[in-house]
N, C-alpha and C positions, 0 to 999 in steps of 0.2 A: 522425632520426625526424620523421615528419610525421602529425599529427592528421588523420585523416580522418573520422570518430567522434563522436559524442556520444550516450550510453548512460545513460537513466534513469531511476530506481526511477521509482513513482509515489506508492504511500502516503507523504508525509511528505514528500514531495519536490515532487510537482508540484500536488498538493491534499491540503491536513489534513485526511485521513478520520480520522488518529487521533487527533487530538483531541476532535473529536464523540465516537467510539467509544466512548473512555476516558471522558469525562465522563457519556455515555449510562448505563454498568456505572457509574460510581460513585454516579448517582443512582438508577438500583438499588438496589444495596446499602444507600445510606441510608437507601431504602423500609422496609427489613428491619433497620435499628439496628447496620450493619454499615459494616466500610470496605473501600476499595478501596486500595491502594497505588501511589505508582508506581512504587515497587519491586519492587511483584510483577507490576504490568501492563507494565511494562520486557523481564520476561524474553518477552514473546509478539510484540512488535510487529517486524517484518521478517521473522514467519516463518509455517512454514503454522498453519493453524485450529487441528490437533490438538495443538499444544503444550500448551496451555493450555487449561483448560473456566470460564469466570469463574461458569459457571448451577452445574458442581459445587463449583467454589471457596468459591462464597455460602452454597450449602445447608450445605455442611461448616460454613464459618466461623458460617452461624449457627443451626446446631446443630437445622436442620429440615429437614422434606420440603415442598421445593417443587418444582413443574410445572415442570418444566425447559424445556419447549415453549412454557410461556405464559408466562413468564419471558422466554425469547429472543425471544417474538412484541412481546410491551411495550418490549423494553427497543430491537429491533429498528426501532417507528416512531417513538421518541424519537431515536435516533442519524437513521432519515433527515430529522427536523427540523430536527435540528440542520447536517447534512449540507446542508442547501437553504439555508443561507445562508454560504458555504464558494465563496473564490473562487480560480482559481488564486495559488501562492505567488508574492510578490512575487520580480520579474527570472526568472521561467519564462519569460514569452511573448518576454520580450526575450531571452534563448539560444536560444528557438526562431525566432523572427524573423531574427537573427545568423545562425543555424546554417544557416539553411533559402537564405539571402542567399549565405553564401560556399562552397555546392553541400557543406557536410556531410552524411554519412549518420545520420540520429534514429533513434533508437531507444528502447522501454521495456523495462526488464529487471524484470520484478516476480513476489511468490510468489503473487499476487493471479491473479482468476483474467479473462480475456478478457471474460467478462459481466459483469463487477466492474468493469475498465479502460475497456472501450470507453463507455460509455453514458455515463461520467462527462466522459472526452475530445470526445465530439459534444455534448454539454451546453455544455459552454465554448468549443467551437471551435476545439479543437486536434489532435481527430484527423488531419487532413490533414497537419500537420507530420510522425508518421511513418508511415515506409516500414518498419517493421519494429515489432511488440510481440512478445515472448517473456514467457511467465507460467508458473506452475507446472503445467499440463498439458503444456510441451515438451520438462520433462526430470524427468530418477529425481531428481534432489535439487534441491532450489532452496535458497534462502537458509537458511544462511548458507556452502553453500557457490559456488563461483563460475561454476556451471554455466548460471547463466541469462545471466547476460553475455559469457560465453564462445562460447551459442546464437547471441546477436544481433548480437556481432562478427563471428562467422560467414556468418550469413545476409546479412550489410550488405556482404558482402567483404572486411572490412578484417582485419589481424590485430589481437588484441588491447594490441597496443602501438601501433598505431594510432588510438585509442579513447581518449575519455575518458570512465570511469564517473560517476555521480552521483549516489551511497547517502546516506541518513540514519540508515541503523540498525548498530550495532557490527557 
């Protein structure tokens, strides 16, 4: 077998969107005398939005009616604050660099969506490394089943044993 491949997430993997995220919602919640867990914010992270609602989880947990809208609108420009000082994960650029050096095919595999992916990749200068992003509008299930990496093996030519993945989330 020979690697031709290299396949990878991006939240969590190539820039901590989720750490902002989660820190974003937990000072929410503190707003409101409430907690965040990351046992509960655990079960959401690698997969699509709907899993999890953290604006109904709050309101539930703290036992009021809040603006669900203005809620995600606040909690929304603290995350991109936090977001704006978020630099890619350390040895990303060197596997792309590597990768890009000894004619690999790159690829992202994420449940994230192409308008979510790209802007963050031209921000830092990494879109050029790939030839290929698959996200949760290329297929009926995305994470956590294996269907997005499977896409981008695909598309890259390679078979998937050809391929190395590179997830962060269970």
């Amino acid at each position: 077998m020979v690697i031709r491949a290299l396949i990878f997430d991006f939240d969590g993997l190539i820039l901590d969107t989720e750490g902002p995220d989660f820190q974003s919602w937990q000072e929410a919640y503190q707003e409101h005398g409430c907690e965040l867990s990351l046992d509960v914010w655990a079960h959401c992270i690698g997969v699509p939005a709907k899993v999890f609602d953290p604006a109904a989880h709050l309101a539930t947990q703290a036992n009021a009616e809040l603006d669900p809208e203005t809620l995600r609108l606040q909690r929304r420009q603290r995350f991109y604050q936090l977001l704006e000082t978020q630099t890619p994960l350390p040895g990303v650029e060197d596997y792309l660099r590597d990768a890009a050096r000894l004619g690999l095919g790159i690829a992202i595999a994420s449940s994230a969506t192409r308008d979510w992916i790209i802007p963050h990749l031209e921000r830092h200068g990494l879109i050029d490394y790939f030839q290929i992003i698959r996200s949760s509008e290329d297929v009926a299930r995305a994470k956590p089943h294996p269907d997005l990496f499977l896409a981008a093996a695909e598309a890259l030519g390679v078979a998937p044993n050809e391929a190395i993945a590179f997830e962060d989330s269970p």
